[in-house]
TORRO-935702 format. One line per field, with one value per residue (C-alpha): x, y, z. Coordinates in nm, 3 decimals. Layout:
east	c(X ...)
north	c(Y ...)
up	c(Z ...)
//
This chain:
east	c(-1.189 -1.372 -1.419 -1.742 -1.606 -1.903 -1.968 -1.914 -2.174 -2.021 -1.976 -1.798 -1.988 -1.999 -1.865 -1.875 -2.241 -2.296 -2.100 -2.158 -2.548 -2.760 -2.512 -2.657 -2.621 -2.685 -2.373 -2.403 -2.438 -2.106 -1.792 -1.797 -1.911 -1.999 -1.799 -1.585 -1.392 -1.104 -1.079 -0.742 -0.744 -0.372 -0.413 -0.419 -0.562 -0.881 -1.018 -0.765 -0.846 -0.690 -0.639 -0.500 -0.297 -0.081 -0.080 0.073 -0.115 -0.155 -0.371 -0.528 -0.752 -1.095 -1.264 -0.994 -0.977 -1.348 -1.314 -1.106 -1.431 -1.173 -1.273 -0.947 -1.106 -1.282 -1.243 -1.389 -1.327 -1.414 -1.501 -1.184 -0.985 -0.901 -0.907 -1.049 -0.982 -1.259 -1.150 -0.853 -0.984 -0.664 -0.622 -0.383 -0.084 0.147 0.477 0.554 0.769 0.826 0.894 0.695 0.549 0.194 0.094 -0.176 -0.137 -0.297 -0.604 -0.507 -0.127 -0.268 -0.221 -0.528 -0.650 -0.802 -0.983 -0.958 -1.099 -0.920 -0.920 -0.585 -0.620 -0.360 -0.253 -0.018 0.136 0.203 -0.062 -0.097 0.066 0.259 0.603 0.656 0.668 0.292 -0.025 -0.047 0.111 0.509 0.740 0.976 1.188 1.242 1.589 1.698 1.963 1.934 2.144 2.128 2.291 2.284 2.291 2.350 2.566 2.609 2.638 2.344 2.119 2.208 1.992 1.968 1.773 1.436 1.458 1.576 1.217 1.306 1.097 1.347 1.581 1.555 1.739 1.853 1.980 2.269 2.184 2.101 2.131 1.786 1.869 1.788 1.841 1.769 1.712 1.717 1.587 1.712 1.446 1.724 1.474 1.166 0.843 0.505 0.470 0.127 0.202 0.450 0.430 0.656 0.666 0.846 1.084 1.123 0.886 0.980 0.699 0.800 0.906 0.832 0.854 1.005 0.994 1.295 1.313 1.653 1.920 1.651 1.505 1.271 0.951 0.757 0.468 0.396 0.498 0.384 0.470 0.220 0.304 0.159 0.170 0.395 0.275 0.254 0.090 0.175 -0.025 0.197 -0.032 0.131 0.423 0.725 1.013 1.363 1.435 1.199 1.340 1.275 1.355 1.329 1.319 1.225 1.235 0.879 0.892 0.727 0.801 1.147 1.321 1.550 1.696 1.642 1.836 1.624 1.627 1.494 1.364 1.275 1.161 1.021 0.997 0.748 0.718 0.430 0.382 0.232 0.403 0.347 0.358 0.168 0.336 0.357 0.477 0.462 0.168 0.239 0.490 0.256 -0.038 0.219 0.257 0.119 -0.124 -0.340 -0.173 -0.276 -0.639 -0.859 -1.249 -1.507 -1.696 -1.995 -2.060 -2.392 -2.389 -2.120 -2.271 -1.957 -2.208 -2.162 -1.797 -1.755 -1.886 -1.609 -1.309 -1.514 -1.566 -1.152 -1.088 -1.301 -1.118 -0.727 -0.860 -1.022 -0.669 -0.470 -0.673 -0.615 -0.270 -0.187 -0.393 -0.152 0.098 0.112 0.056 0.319 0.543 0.382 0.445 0.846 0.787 0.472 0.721 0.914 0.553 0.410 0.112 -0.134 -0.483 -0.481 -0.154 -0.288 -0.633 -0.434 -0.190 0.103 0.335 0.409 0.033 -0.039 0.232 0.119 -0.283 -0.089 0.152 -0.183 -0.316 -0.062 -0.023 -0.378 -0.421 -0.098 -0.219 -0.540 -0.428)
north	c(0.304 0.521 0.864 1.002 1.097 1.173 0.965 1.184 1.087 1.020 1.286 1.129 1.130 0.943 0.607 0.641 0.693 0.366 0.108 0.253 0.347 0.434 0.640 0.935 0.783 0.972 1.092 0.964 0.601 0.398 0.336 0.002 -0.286 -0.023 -0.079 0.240 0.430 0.672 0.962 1.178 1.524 1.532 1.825 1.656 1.732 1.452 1.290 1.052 0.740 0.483 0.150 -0.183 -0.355 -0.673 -0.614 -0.249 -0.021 0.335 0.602 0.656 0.889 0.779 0.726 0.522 0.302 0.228 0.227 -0.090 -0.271 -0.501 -0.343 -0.226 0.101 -0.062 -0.059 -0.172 -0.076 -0.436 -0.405 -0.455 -0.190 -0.365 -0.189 -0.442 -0.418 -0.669 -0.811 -0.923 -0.993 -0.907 -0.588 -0.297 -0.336 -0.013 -0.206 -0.071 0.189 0.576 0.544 0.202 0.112 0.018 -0.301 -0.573 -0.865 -1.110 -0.991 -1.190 -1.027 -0.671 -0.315 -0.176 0.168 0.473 0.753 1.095 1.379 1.600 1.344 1.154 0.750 0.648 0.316 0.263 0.637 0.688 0.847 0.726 0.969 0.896 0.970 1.148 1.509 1.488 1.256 1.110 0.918 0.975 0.780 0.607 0.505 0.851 0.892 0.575 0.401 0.146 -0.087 -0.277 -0.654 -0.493 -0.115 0.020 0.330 0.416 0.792 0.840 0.526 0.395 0.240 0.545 0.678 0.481 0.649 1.037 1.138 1.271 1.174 1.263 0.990 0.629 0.309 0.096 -0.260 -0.290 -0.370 -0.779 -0.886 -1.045 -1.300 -1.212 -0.861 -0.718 -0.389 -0.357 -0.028 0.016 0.219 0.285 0.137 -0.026 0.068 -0.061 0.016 -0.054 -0.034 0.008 0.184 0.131 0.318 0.137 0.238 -0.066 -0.339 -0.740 -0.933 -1.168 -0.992 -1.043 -0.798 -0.905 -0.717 -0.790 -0.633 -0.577 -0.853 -1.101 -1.330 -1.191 -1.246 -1.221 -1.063 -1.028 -1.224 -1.210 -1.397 -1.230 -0.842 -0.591 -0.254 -0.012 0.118 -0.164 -0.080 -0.382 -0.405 -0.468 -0.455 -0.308 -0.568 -0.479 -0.379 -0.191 -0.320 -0.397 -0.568 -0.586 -0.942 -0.877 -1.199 -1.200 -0.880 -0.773 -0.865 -0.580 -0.296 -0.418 -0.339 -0.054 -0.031 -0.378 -0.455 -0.608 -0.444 -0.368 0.010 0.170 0.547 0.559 0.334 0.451 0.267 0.443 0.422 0.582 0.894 0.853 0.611 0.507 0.519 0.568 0.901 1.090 1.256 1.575 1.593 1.432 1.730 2.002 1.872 2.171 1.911 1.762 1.435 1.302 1.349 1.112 1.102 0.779 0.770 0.495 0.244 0.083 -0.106 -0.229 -0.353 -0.591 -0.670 -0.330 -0.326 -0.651 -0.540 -0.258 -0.514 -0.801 -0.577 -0.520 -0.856 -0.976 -0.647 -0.792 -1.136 -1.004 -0.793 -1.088 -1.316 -1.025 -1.001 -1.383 -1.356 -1.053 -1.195 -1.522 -1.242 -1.056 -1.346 -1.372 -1.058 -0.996 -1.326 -1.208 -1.034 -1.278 -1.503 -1.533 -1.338 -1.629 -1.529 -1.487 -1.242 -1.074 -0.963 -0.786 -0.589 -0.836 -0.933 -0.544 -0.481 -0.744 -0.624 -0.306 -0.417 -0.646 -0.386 -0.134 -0.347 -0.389 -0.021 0.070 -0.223 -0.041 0.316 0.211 0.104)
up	c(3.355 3.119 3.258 3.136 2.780 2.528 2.210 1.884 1.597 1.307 1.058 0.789 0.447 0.114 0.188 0.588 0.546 0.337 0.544 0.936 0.959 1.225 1.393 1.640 1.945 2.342 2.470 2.782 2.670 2.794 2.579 2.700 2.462 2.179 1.846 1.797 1.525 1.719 1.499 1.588 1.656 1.424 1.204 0.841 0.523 0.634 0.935 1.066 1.189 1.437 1.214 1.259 0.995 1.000 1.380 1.341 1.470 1.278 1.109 0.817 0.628 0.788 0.426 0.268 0.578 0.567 0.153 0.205 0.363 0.626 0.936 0.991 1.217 1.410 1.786 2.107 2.529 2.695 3.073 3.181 3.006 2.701 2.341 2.112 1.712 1.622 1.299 1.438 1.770 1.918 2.160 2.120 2.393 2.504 2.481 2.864 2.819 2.618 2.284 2.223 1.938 1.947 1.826 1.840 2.112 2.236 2.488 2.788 2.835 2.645 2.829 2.942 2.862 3.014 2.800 2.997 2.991 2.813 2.488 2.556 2.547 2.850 2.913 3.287 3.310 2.950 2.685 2.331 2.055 1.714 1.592 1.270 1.091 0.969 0.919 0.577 0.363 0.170 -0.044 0.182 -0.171 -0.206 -0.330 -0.125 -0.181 -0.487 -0.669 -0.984 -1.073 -1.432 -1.528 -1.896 -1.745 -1.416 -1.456 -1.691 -1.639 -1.267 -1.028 -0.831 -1.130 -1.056 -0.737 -0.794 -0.818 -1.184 -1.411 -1.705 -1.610 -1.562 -1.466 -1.765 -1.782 -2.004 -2.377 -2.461 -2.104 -2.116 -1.788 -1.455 -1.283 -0.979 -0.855 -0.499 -0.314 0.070 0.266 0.535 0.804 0.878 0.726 0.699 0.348 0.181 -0.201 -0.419 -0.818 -1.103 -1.362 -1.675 -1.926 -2.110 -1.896 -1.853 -1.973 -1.613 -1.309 -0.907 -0.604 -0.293 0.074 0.358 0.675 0.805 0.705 0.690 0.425 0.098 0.085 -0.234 -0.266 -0.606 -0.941 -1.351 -1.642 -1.831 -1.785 -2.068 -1.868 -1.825 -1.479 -1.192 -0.853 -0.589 -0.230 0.045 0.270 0.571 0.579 0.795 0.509 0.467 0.124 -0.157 -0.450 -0.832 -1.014 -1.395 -1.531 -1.949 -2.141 -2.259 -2.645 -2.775 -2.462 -2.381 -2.666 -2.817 -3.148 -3.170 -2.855 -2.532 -2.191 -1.902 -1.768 -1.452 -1.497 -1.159 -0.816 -0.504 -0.217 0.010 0.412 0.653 0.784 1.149 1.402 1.703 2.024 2.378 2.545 2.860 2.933 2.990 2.687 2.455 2.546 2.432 2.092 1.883 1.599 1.841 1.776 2.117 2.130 2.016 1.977 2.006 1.732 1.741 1.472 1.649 1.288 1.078 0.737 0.601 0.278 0.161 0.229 0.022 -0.325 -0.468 -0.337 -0.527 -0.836 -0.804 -0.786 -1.065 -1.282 -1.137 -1.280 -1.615 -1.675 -1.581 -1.878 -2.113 -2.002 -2.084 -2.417 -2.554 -2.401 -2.657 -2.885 -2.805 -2.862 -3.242 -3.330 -3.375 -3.619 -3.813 -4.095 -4.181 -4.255 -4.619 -4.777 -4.662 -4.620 -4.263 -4.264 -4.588 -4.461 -4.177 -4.439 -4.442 -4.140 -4.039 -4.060 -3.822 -3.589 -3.576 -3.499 -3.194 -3.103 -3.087 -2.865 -2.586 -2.595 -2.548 -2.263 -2.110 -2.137 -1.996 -1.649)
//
């Protein structure tokens, strides 16, 4: 049932106005069939909106969510009391009982939903809220628990380091132990993280990231054997996680190096997820929460333009694959270089000063590629 609850045009500007057009809309027109965004009434810092990712079910600044161009706010009431997310076409489902979590399921054995009057979305007897401090996103690595298969000393360069949040300190590998090692972070329990940033002390040229959740199996989400930067931000894309993992695999040649000795260096590790979550809660409890945090508002979207949408995440992808060629091309450079002084004064090495003057042009080179990013 949809009790007579007005449709808000949207008020969202810059990107909002781009991708959802033609938006003033009669406030008597039905919810039912219209394409929706469901903007909280959490206090926040932005608009918050309701989102779907990797069938969790969340909220997110309202620009950034339509920024990302997948649809992921995007909502619709079918007659029968479903709540559609149409990208996914899958509909959100109440779990059945306080405390739920709210998640995607399949449409056929989906809760139904009621918007009332008073701005609360109520599925059965139980209204839809969210559990956390505050809207937003944190760092859910924030001085978690980490361990390293290799650390240089415990005391001063430990794993914890890469998660203390102080930027003067820093995880170390111990000196010339160039194999493997893994840093492990434990997040203590399950997020739904979407990126992770490292911030290197001494980078591996080849390194992968890998999420677990719980005691179960990793699964990698990211991998280089071409790394020239010193700062590395991974999507994760909402994927259920408690530990994130590091695998250094082959010391950068030029970056991961001290005194002469190779090594690997974390200076900083931030794993960031959504502060709150969506789920289901008495009624009456959830209207005395004092942010709002159950209310919700229909926006319409009469038009969705997924064109528009497309272009900046094509231009990001064409950049990832344009820094990825540079990255292999300095990479084979970067090999070169610790040789290019013990070469002769042939023409090619003498018209770039010798072997240290060619060193230094490559070596200029990874660091501006790595101070650029």
């Amino acid at each position: 049932m949809l009790r007579g609850l007005p449709l808000f045009p949207l008020t969202l500007l810059g990107v909002c106005r781009a991708l959802h057009v033609n938006t003033t809309v009669s406030s008597s027109r039905s919810l039912a069939g219209n394409t929706l965004m469901l903007v909280s009434g959490v206090s926040a810092a932005s608009e918050m909106c309701l989102t779907a990712v990797a069938g969790s079910i969340r909220l997110e600044a309202c620009d950034e969510a339509i920024a990302v161009g997948d649809g992921r706010e995007l909502w619709a009431f079918q007659t029968g009391g479903h709540l559609l997310h149409l990208m996914s076409k899958q509909c959100a489902d109440a779990g059945g009982h306080a405390a739920a979590d709210v998640a995607l399921a399949d449409c056929a054995s989906a809760s139904t939903w009621e918007m009332l009057g008073n701005s609360q979305l109520r599925s059965g007897s139980l209204c839809l809220s969210q559990r956390g401090l505050t809207a937003g996103s944190g760092n859910v690595a924030a001085r978690a628990a980490a361990a390293a298969t290799s650390s240089a000393d415990a005391a001063a360069h430990g794993a914890a380091a890469a998660t203390d949040l102080e930027m003067r300190s820093y995880w170390a590998s111990k000196l010339d132990d160039a194999g493997t090692v893994d840093l492990t972070v434990d997040m203590g329990h399950v997020e739904r993280p979407d990126s992770a940033t490292i911030e290197w002390e001494f980078p591996p040229k080849a390194f992968a990231v890998a999420v677990a959740e719980g005691s179960g199996p990793w699964r990698e989400v990211f991998a280089t054997t071409v790394n020239m930067l010193r700062k590395t931000r991974i999507l994760l894309g909402g994927l259920p996680a408690s530990r994130l993992k590091v695998t250094m695999r082959e010391p950068h040649p030029l970056l991961g190096h001290l005194s002469g000795h190779r090594l690997y260096g974390i200076r900083s590790l931030s794993v960031m997820a959504p502060r709150l979550q969506a789920v289901m809660e008495d009624c009456a409890v959830a209207a005395r929460s004092n942010d709002a945090r159950d209310k919700y508002f229909a926006v319409a979207v009469p038009t969705f333009e997924a064109a528009g949408a497309v272009t900046p995440q094509g231009d990001l992808e064409e950049l990832d694959s344009a820094k990825a060629s540079l990255s292999t091309v300095l990479g084979k450079v970067s090999d070169i270089v610790p040789r290019l002084p013990m070469c002769g004064k042939g023409p090619l090495v003498s018209s770039l000063g010798g072997g240290f003057g060619a060193a230094a042009l490559a070596a200029g080179a990874v660091a501006r590629m790595s101070a650029a990013d």
